[in-house]
Structure formats: structure tokens, C-alpha cells
C-alpha positions as CSV (number, residue, x, y, z in Angstrom):
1,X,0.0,0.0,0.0
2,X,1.2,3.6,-0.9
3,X,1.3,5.5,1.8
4,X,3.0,8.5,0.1
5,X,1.0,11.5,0.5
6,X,-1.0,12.9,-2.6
7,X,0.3,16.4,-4.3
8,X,-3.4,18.0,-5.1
9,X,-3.3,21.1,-7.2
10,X,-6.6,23.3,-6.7
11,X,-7.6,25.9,-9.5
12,X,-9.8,28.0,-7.3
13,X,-11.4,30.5,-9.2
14,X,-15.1,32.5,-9.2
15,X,-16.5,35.8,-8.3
16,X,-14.9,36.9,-5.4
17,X,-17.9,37.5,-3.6
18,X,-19.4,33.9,-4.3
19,X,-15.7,32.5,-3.6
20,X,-16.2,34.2,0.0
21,X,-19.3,32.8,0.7
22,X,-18.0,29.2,0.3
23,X,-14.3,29.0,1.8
24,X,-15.9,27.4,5.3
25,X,-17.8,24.5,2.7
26,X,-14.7,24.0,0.6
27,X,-12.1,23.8,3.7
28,X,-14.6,21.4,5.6
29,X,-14.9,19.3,2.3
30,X,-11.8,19.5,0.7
31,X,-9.3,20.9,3.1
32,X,-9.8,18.9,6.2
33,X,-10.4,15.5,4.7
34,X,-7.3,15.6,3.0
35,X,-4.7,16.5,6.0
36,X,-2.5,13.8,5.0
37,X,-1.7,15.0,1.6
38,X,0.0,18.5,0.3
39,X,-2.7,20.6,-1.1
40,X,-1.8,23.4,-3.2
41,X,-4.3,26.1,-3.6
42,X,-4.2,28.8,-7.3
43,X,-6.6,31.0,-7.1
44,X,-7.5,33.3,-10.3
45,X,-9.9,36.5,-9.3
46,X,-10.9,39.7,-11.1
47,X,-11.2,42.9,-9.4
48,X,-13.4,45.2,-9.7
49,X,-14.1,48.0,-12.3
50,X,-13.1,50.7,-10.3
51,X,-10.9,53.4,-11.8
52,X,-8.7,54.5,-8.8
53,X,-5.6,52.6,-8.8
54,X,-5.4,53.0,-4.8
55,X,-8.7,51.4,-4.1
56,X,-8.2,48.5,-6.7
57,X,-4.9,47.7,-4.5
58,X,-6.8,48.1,-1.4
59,X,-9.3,45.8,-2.6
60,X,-6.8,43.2,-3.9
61,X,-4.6,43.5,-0.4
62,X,-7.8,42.8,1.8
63,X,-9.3,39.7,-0.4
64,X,-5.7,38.2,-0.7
65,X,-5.5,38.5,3.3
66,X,-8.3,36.8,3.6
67,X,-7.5,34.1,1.4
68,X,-4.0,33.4,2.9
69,X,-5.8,33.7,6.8
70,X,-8.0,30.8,5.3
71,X,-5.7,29.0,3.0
72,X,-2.4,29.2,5.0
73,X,0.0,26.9,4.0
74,X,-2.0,25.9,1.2
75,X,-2.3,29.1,-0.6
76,X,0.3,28.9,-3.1
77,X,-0.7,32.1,-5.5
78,X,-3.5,34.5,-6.3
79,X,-3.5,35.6,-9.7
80,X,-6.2,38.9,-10.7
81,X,-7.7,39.4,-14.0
82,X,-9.7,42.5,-15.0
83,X,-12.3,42.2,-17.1
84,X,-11.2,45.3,-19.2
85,X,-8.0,44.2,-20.0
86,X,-7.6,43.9,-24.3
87,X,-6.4,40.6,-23.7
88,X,-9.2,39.4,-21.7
89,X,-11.7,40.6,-24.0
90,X,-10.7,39.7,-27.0
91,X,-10.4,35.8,-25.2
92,X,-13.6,35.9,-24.3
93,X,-15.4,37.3,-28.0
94,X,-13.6,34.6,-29.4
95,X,-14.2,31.7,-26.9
96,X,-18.4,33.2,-27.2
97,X,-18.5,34.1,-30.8
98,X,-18.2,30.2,-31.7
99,X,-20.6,29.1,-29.0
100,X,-24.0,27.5,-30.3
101,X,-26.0,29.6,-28.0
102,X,-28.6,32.2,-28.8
103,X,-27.5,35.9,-29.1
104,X,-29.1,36.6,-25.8
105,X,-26.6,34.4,-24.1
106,X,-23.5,35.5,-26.1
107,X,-24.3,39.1,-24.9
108,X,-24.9,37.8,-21.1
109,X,-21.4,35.7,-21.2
110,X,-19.4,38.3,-22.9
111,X,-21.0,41.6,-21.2
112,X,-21.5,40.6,-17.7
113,X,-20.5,37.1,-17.0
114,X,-16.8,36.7,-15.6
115,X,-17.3,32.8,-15.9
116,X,-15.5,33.0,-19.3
117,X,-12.0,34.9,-18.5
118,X,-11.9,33.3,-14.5
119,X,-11.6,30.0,-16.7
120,X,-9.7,30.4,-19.5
């Protein structure tokens, strides 16, 4: 029998406010059944679109605290997205433009889903 402990990498990745609502269910189901093994925690987030450079900082600073007060030794990196960057738009036209979904849809995902750049 193997008794080597496992090496589990975790993609965590949502809205930031859903993401808070759900660290005590994912540590209680995820975290503390697996003591035994090394769990390594990446977590991709976007900020908000707020214009001040000062208060998007302030925002990151107090999310990432709380992530690492949760995560500990788990937490391995945070990486932020904005949804205004030309990168992540034009990733997420493409990625919806070749969907088979109505119009309706395409707008919702491309206009005010963050589903699509979180995951690519």
C-alpha cells in the first residue's frame, strides 16, 4: 500500500464574492479530509471595475489577506484578472463568438459574466 501523500493542485477561481461565501464548505470538504496530503491552492480572481488605482490595490490587499488567513499553508498564488484588459476581451469574444447559443446568451457571457476569462 502507498502511503506517500498525494500532491493535489486546486484551481480556485469565481467571483470573489461567491468564492467568499464558500471558503468554510470547501475547507470542511476539501481541506480537512485531505490532512494527509499536500494541497496546493491557485486562485485566479478579477477585481473590480473601479478606476482608482489605490482602491483596486486596497481591494486586492484585503481579499488576498483573507485568502491566505484561510488557505495558509495551502495558498500557493493568487492571480487577478480584469475584465477590461484587451487581452481578456478579446479571449472571451472569441471563446463566445463560436458558441452554439442564442444571441441573448452570447451578450450575457461576454457583457456581464466573468465565468469565461476566470476560466480560460
Amino acid at each position: 500500500m502507498n502511503t506517500q501523500p498525494l500532491v493535489i493542485a486546486i484551481l480556485y477561481t469565481g467571483q470573489v464574492r461567491t468564492l467568499l461565501k464558500t471558503i468554510e464548505a470547501f475547507k470542511k470538504n476539501v481541506i480537512e479530509p485531505n490532512i494527509h496530503h499536500v494541497i496546493h491552492i491557485y486562485t485566479c480572481l478579477e477585481y473590480p471595475d473601479i478606476q482608482n488605482q489605490f482602491e483596486i490595490n486596497h481591494y486586492k490587499e484585503e481579499i488576498e489577506q483573507i485568502f491566505y488567513d484561510q488557505f495558509q499553508k495551502h495558498m500557493i498564488s493568487m492571480t487577478w484578472i480584469s475584465s477590461n484588459d484587451t487581452l481578456c476581451r478579446f479571449v472571451r469574444e472569441k471563446i463566445v463568438e463560436n458558441m452554439p447559443v442564442y444571441d441573448l446568451w452570447k451578450d450575457y457571457l461576454c457583457n456581464r459574466s466573468g465565468s469565461i476569462t476566470e476560466y480560460y
